[in-house]
N, C-alpha and C positions, 0 to 999 in steps of 0.2 A: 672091793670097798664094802664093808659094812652095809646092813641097807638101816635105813634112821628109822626113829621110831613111830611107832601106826598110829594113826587116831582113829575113832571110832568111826564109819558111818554116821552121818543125821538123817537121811535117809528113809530109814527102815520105821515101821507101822507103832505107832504109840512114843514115839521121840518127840516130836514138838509139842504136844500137850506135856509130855511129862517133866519139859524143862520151859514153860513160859511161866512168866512169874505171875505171884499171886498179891502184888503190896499196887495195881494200877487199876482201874475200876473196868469194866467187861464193853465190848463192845459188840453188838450185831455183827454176824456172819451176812458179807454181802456179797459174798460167790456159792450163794447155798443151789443145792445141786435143783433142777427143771420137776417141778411137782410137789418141791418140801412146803410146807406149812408155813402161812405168813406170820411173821410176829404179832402180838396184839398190838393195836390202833393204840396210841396216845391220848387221853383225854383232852379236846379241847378247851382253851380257861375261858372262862364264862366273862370276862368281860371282855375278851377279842369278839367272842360273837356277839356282844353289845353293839361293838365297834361299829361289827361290819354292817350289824342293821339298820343304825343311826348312818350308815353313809350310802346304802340302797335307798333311806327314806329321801335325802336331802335330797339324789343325785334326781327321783321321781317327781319331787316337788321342781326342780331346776329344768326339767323336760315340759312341765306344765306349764311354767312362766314363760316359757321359751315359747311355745304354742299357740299363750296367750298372745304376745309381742306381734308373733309372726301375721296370728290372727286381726292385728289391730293397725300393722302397717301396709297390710293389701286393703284393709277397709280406706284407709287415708289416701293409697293410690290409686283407688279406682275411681274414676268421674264420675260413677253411681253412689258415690259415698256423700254427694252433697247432699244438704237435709236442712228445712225448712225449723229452726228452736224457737219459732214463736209460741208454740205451743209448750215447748216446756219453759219458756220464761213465765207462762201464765201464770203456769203451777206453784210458781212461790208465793210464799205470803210477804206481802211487803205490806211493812208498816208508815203509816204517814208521820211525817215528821213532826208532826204536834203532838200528838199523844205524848202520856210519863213516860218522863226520862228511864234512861236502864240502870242499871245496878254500876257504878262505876267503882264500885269495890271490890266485884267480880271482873271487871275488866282492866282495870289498873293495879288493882290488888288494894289489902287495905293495909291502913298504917294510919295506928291510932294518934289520934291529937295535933295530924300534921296536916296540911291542905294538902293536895296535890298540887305542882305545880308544871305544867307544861310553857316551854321556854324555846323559842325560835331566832336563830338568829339569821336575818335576812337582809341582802344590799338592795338598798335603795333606787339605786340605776336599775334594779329590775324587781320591780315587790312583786310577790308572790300572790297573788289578787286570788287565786282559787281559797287559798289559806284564809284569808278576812272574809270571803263569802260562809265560809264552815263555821268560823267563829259566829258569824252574825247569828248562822243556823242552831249552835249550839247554847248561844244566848236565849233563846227560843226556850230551851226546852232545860239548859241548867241554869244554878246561882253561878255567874261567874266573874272573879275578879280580873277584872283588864285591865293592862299596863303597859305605854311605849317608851322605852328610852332608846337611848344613841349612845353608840361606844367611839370611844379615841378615835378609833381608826376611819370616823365618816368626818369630811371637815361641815359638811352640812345635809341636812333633810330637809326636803321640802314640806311647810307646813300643813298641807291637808295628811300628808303620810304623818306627821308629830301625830294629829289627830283622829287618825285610822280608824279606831275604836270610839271616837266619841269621848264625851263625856258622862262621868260615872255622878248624879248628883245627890243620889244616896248611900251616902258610906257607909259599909255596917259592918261586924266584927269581922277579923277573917277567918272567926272559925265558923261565920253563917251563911259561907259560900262552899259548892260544892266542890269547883275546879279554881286554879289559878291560870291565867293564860295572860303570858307577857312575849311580847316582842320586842326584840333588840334591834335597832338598824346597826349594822356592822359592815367590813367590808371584807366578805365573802365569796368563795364564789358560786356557791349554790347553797341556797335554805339549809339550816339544821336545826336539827329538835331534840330536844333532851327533858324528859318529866321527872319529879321524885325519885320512883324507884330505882334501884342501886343497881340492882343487875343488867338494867335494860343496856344496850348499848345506842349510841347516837342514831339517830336516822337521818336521812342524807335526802334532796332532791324534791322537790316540790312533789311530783306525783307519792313519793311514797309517803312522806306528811301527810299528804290529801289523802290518802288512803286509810291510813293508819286514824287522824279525825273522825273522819266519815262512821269508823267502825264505832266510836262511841254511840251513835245513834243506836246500836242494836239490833240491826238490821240482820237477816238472815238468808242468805242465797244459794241455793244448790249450785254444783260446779259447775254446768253451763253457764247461768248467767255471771257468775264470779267473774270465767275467764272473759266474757264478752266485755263487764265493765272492764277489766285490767286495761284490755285491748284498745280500750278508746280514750282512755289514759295516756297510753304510752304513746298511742297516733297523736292526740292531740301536744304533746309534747315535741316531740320528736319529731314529727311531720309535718303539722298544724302552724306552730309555734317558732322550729327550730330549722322547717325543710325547705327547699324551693320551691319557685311559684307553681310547679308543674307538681310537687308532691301536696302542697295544698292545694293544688286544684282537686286532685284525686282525692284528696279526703273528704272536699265538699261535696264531691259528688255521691262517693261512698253515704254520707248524713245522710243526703238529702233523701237519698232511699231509704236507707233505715228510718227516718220520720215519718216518711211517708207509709209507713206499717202502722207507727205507736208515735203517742204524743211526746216520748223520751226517745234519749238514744238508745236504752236496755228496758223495756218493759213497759210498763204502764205507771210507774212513780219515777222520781226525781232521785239518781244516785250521783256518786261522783264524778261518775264519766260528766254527766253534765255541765257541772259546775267547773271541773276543768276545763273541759273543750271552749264553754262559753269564755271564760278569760280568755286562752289563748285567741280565741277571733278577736275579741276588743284589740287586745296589744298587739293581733298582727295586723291591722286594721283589714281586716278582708271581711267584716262584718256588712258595710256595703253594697259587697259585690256576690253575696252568698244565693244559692238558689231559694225559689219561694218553700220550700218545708225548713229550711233552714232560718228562714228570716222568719217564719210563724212559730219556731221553736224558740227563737232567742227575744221575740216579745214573750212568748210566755216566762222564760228564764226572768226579765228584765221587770213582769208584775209580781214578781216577788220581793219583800222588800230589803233582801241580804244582796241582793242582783246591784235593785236601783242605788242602796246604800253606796256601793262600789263603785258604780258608773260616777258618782261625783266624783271619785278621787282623777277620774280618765281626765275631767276636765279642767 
């Protein structure tokens, strides 16, 4: 039989270079033989090594917060960590409440030609007494027009509450008041407040009215005493106010020390912690029964005359 016909060798020295095509783009030799010469380096793009340095920085700043933390919840755990802030309550300036008023155009913002008006609406079955002491206090110190009505929804107020506020016996324009402060009896189930400005959103819950008041005074506290008054706020509510006999026992007791430092609950003036906590004793009646710094705190509370003004409506 015939033999078929030959094909070349591919094989042999110079055959595959001389038939790979030349129309596909070149690739590095990655079987190059033990000692041959590395290709050159690639340039790096300068904004990868941007990248990478913006996220060594963050990751150095994330290790320092972390350290911070770490640092700041072994202080919290350890029973060496309690510490005596009478000293730095000292350190604030507190201003007495009679002095001029603050800027409430900085603090409310301004808005030409219009009054401000702050608007509470509050049930009757439980008035919010911290609230009419701040008013009394802010009467003090701004022009302010006051106002009570009753919505639909109360079938009746009791008449010293119609009268909360008093009587106004000089009426003068309302654009030669600085605030407007009206109360609504409604039926509610907890205080809210709403002023002028647009963007604000409602606030809710007596202490935080009480807080949010109080700030017009102008007052200025470093974060210690900040968080101290919060504190006694939220106990007086919530414990004082709202807890059992055995958690307002604990809180009187808790006062009774803390007065026994300073003639307030936070410092040496008159803030809100005060003015809360004392309502809640009237309305829990456990005023009474309270220990002696307690009961020499809430005469002094009661010679003031936004205090005494209030104890009538008790009666």
């Amino acid at each position: 039989m015939p033999a078929m016909y030959k094909v070349r060798p591919l094989h042999g020295a110079g055959v595959l270079a001389e038939h790979l095509p030349t129309c596909m783009y070149p690739l590095p030799n990655l079987h190059r033989a033990p000692g041959a010469a590395a290709p050159p380096q690639e340039e790096v793009d300068p904004s990868l090594q941007a990248l990478e340095s913006r996220q060594e920085e963050i990751l150095k700043r994330l290790y320092e917060l972390k350290s911070a933390v770490d640092g700041l919840s072994k202080m919290i755990q350890t029973p060496d960590a309690d510490f005596d802030v009478t000293n730095i309550i000292q350190t604030d300036e507190f201003s007495p409440l009679a002095t001029n008023g603050a800027d409430l155009d900085l603090m409310l913002g301004k808005d030409y030609g219009a009054l401000k008006d702050v608007v509470i609406n509050a049930n009757p079955s439980l008035p919010p007494l911290s609230l009419l002491v701040i008013h009394s206090l802010l009467c003090e110190r701004y022009k302010i027009l006051s106002a009570v009505h009753t919505h639909s929804s109360v079938k009746s107020v009791p008449e010293n509450l119609l009268k909360c506020f008093g009587e106004q016996t000089k009426k003068k324009p309302r654009h030669e008041y600085q605030l407007g402060f009206t109360l609504i009896w409604k039926d509610v189930p907890k205080p809210q407040m709403k002023f002028s400005i647009q963007t604000m959103c409602p606030i809710e819950g007596e202490g935080n009215i009480a807080r949010f008041l109080f700030s017009l005074f102008g007052q200025k506290y470093n974060a210690v005493t900040s968080t101290l008054i919060d504190s006694w706020v939220d106990t007086a509510l919530l414990q004082l106010k709202e807890g059992s006999s055995k958690e307002r026992g604990a809180v009187l007791r808790s006062m009774n020390a803390a007065l026994g430092k300073s003639s307030w609950l936070v410092g040496s003036e008159l803030t809100v912690a005060d003015v809360v906590a004392w309502c809640a004793l009237q309305q829990t009646g456990a005023a009474n029964t309270a220990p002696a710094n307690v009961q020499k705190w809430m005469k002094s509370c009661e010679n003031l005359a936004p205090f005494s003004s209030v104890m009538k409506l008790l009666k």
